[in-house]
KEZAMI-628549 format. One record per residue (C-alpha): residue number from 1; residue in three letters; y, x, z. Coordinates in Angstrom, 1 decimal, decimal comma. Layout:
residues N
+-----+---------+--------+--------+--------+
| num | residuo |     yy |     xx |     zz |
+-----+---------+--------+--------+--------+
| NUM |     ALA |      Y |      X |      Z |
...
+-----+---------+--------+--------+--------+
end
This chain:
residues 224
+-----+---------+--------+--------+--------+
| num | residuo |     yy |     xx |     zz |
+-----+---------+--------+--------+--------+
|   1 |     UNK | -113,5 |   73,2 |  -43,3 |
|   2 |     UNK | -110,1 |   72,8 |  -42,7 |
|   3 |     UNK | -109,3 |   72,2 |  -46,0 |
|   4 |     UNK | -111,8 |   69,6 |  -46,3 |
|   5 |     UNK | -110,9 |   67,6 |  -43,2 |
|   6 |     UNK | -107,2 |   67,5 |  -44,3 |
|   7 |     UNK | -108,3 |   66,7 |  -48,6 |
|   8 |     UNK | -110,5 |   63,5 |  -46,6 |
|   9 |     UNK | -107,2 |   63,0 |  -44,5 |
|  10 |     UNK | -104,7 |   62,8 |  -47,4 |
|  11 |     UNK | -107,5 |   60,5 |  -49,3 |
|  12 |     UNK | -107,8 |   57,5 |  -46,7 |
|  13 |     UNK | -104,0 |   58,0 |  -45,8 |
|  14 |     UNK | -103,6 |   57,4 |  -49,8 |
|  15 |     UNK | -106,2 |   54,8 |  -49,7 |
|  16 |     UNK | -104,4 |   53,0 |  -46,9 |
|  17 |     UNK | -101,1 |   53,1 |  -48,7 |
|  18 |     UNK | -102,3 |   52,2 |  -51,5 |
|  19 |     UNK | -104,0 |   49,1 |  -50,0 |
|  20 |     UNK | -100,9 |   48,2 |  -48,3 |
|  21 |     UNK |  -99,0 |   48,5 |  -51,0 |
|  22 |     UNK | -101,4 |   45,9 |  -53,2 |
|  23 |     UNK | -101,5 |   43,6 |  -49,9 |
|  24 |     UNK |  -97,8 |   43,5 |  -50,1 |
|  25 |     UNK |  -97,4 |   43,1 |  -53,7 |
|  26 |     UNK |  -99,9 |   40,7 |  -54,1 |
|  27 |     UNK |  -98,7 |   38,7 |  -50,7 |
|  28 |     UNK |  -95,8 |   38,5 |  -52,8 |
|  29 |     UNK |  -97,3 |   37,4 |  -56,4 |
|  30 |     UNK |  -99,2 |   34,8 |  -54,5 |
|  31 |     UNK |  -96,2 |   33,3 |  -52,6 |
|  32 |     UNK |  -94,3 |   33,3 |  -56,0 |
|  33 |     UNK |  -97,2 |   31,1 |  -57,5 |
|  34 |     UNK |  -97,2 |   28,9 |  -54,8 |
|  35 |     UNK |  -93,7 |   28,8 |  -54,8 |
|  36 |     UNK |  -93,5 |   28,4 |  -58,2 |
|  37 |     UNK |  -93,6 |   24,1 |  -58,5 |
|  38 |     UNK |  -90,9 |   23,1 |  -56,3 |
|  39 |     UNK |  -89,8 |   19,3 |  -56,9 |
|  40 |     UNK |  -87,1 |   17,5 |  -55,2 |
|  41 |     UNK |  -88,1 |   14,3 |  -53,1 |
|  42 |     UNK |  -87,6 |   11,3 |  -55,3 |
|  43 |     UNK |  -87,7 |    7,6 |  -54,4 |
|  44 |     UNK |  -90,0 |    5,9 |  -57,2 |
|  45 |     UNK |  -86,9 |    4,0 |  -58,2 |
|  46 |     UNK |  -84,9 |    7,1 |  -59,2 |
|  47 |     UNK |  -88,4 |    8,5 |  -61,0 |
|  48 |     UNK |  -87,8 |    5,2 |  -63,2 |
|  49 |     UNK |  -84,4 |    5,4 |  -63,9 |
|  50 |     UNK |  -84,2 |    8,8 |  -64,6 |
|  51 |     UNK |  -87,6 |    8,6 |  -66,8 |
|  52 |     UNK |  -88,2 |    8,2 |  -70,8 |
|  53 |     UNK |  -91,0 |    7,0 |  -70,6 |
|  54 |     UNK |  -93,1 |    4,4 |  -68,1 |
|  55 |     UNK |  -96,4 |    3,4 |  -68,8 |
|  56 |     UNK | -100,0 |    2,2 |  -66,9 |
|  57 |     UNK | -102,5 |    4,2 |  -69,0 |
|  58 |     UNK | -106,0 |    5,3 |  -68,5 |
|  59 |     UNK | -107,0 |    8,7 |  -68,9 |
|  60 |     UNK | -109,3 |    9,5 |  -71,3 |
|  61 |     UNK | -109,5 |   12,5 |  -72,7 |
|  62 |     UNK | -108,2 |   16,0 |  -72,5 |
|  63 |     UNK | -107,7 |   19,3 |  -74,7 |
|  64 |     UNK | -106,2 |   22,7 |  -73,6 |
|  65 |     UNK | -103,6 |   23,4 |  -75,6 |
|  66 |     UNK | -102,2 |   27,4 |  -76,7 |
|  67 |     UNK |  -98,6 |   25,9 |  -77,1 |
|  68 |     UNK |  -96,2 |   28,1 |  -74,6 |
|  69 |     UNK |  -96,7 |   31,2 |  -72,5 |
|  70 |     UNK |  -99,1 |   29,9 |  -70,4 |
|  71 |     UNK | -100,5 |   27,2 |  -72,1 |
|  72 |     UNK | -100,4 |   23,3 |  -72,5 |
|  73 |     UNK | -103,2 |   20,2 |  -71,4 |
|  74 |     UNK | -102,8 |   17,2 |  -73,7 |
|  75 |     UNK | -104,3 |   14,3 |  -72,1 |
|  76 |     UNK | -105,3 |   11,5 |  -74,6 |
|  77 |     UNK | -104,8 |    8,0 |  -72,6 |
|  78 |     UNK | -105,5 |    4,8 |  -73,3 |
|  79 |     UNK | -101,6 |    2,7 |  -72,4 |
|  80 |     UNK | -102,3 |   -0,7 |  -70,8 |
|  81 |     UNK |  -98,9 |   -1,8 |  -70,4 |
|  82 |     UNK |  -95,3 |    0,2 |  -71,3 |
|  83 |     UNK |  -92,6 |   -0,7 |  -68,8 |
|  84 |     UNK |  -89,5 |    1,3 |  -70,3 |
|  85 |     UNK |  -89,5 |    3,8 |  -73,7 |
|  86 |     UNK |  -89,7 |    1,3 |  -75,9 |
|  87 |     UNK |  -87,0 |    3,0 |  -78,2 |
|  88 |     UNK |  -88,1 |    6,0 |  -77,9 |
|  89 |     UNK |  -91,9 |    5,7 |  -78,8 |
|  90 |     UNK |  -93,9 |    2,2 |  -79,3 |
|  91 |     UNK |  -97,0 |    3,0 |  -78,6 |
|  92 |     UNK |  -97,8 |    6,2 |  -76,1 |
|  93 |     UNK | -101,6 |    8,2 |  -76,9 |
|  94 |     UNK | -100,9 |   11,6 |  -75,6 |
|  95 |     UNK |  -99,3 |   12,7 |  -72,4 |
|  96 |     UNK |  -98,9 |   16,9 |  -72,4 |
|  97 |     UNK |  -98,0 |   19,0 |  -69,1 |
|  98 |     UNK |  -98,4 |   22,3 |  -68,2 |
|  99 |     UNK | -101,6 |   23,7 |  -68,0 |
| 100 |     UNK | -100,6 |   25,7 |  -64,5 |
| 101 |     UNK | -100,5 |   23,5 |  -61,2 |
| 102 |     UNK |  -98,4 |   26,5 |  -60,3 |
| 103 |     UNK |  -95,7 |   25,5 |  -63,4 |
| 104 |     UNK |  -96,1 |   21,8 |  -62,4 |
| 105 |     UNK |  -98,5 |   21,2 |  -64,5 |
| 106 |     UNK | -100,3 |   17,8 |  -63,2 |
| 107 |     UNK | -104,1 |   17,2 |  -63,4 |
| 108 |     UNK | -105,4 |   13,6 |  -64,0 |
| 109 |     UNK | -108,9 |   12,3 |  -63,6 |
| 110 |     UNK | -110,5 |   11,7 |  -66,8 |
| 111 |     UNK | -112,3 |    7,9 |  -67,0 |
| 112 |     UNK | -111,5 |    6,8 |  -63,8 |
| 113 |     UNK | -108,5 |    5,4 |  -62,6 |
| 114 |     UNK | -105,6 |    3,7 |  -64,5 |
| 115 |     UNK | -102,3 |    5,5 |  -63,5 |
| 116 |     UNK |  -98,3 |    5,0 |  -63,0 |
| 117 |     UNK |  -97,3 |    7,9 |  -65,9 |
| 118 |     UNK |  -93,6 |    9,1 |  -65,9 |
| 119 |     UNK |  -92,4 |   11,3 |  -68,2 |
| 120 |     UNK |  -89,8 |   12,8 |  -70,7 |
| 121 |     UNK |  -89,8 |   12,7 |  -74,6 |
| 122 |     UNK |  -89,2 |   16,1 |  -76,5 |
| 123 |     UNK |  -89,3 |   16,1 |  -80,3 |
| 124 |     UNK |  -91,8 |   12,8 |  -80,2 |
| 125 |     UNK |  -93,8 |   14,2 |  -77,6 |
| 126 |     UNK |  -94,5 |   12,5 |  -74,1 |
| 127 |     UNK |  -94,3 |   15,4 |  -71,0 |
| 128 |     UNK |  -95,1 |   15,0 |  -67,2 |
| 129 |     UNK |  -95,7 |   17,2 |  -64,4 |
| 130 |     UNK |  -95,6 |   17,2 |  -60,6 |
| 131 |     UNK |  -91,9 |   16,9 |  -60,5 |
| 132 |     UNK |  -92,5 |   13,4 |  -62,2 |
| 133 |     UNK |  -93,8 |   10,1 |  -60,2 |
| 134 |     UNK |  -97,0 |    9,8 |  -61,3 |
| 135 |     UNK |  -99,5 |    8,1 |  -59,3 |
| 136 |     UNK | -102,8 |    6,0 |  -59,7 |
| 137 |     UNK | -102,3 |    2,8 |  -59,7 |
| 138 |     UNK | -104,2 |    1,0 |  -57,3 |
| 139 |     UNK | -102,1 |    3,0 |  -54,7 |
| 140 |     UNK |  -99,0 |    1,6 |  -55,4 |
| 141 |     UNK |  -97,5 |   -1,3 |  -53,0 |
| 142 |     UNK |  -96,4 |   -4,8 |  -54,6 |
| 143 |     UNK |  -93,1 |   -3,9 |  -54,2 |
| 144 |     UNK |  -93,4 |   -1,2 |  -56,3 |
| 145 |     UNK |  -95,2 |   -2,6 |  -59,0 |
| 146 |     UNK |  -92,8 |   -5,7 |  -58,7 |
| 147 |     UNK |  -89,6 |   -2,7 |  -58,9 |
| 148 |     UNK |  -91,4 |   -1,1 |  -62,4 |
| 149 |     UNK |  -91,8 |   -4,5 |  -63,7 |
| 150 |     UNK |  -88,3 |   -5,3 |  -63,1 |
| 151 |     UNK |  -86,5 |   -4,2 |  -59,9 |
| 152 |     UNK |  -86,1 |   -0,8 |  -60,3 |
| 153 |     UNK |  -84,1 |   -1,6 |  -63,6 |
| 154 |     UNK |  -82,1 |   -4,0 |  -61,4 |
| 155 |     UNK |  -80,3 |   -0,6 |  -59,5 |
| 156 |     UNK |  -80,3 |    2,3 |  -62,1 |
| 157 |     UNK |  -76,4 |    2,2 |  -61,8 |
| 158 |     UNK |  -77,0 |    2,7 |  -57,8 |
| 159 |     UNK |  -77,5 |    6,0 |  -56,7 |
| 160 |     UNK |  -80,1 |    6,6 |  -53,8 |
| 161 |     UNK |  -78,8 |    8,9 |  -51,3 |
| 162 |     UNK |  -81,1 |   11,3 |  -49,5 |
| 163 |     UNK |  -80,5 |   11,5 |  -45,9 |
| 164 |     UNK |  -82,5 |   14,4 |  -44,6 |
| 165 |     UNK |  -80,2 |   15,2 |  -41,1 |
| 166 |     UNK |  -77,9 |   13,1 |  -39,1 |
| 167 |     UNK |  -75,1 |   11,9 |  -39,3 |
| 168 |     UNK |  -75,5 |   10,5 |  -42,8 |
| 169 |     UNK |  -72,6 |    8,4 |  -44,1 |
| 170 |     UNK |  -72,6 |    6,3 |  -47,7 |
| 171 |     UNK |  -69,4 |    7,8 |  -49,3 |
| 172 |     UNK |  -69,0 |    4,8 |  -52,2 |
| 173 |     UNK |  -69,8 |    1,3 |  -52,8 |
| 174 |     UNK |  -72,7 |    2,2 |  -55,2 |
| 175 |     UNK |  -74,8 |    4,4 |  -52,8 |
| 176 |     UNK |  -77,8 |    3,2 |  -50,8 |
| 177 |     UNK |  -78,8 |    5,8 |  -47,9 |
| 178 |     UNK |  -82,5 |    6,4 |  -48,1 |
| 179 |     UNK |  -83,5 |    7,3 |  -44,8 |
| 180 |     UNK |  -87,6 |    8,1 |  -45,2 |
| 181 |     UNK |  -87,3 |   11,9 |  -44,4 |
| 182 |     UNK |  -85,9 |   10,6 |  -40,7 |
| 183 |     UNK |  -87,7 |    7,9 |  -39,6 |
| 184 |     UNK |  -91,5 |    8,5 |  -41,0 |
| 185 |     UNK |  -91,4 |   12,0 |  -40,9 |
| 186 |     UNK |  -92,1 |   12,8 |  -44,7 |
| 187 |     UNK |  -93,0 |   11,0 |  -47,7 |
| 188 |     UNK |  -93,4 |    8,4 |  -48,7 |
| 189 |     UNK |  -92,0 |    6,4 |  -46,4 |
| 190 |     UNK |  -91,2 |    2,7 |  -46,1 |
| 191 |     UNK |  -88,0 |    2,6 |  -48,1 |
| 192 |     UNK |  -89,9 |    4,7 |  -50,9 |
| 193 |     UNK |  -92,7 |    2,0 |  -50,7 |
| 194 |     UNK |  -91,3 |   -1,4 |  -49,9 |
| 195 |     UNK |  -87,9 |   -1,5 |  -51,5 |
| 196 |     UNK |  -85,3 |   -1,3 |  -54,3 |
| 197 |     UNK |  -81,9 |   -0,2 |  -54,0 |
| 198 |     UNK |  -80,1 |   -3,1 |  -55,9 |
| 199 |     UNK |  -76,6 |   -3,8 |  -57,3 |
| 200 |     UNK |  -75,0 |   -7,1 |  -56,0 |
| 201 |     UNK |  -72,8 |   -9,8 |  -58,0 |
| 202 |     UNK |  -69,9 |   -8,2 |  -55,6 |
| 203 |     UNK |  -70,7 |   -4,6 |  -57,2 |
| 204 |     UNK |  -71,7 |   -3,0 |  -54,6 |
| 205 |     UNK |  -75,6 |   -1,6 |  -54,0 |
| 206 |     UNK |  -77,8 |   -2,4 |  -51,4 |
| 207 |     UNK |  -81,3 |   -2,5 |  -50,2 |
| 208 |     UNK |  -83,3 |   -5,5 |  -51,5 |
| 209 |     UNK |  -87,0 |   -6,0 |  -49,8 |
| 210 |     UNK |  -89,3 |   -8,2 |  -51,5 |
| 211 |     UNK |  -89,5 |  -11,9 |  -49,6 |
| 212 |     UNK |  -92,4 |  -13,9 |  -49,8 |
| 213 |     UNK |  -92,8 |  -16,9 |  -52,0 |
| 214 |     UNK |  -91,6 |  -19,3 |  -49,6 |
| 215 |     UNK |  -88,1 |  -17,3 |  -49,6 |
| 216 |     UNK |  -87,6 |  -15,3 |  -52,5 |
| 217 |     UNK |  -84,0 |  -16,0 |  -53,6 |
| 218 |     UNK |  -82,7 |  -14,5 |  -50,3 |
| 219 |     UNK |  -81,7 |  -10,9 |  -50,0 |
| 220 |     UNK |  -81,5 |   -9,3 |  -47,0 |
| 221 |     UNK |  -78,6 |   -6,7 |  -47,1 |
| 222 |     UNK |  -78,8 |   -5,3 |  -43,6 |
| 223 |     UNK |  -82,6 |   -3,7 |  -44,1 |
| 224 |     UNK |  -83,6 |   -1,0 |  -43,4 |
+-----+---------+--------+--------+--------+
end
């Protein structure tokens, strides 16, 4: 009896360890998953500059692709409008991504919305994931769709610097301090949504906000 009391001991202590050990290692596998997409915060402006390719497209289509390790989703899109890429690719039909949210893979919704699409080329090819500013379009503010028709282009020589703790300084001529992670807590903000970090006739960069009609040669330096 002995014996048998101490074989059912050693069996739920090696149970327990054994679901420990699974908790722990799969605590781990899960965090590394989640972990897995990490993306810098990007104003929309830098997303331009930095991108390929810019379109307004609708979605739709889609095939899951075996290209890679874990896969790729080609979207088929219909583009309504290209706003940079024209020398790399005239006419844009097929965005790819990862199939993985957890590789950055990004999910669009198939005959619904029209979309902003960033992206980069790679042999011919059109890729975007969550890293990349893409964003249906309805949901964009009129300053940004006035900064993707033309603004944006205006600054690419500026560089947009990320202030996440004070004090933050501007260290050059060319730098615009983006201050969103401060005042609204996260993003976006109102700098990501209402304006355009702009280079002057003098050569240096500032912040340009979007006047209305009655006023729209004036820049106002000092904002935000």
């Amino acid at each position: 009896q002995r014996f048998d009391a101490f074989r059912i001991n050693f069996k739920m202590k090696s149970c327990l360890t054994l679901l420990s050990l699974l908790f722990i290692f799969g605590s781990q596998h899960v965090d590394k998953l989640t972990e897995a997409c990490s993306c810098a915060l990007s104003h929309p402006q830098d997303a331009y500059c930095n991108s390929d390719i810019v379109i307004r497209a609708k979605v739709v289509g889609k095939k899951p692709l075996k290209d890679g390790p874990f896969g790729t989703m080609r979207y088929t899109v219909k583009q309504m409008k290209m706003y940079k890429g024209f020398n790399k690719i005239q006419h844009v039909q097929h965005i790819y991504t990862d199939a993985s949210e957890s590789l950055c893979g990004v999910k669009f919704d198939i005959n619904k919305y029209q979309y902003l699409i960033t992206g980069r080329v790679y042999d011919g090819k059109v890729y975007t994931g969550l890293c990349n500013f893409n964003e249906r379009w309805e949901r964009l503010s009129l300053a940004q769709k006035k900064g993707i028709n033309h603004r944006y282009q205006l600054g690419c020589n500026c560089r947009i610097k990320p202030c996440h703790y004070l004090p933050c300084f501007v260290t050059s001529k060319n730098e615009c301090l983006w201050t969103d992670m401060l005042s609204h807590f996260g993003y976006p903000g109102y700098q990501s949504r209402h304006y355009a970090c702009i280079q002057q006739k003098e050569g240096y960069c500032s912040w340009y906000r979007g006047m209305t009609s009655r006023d729209k040669t004036t820049i106002n330096t000092t904002d935000p």
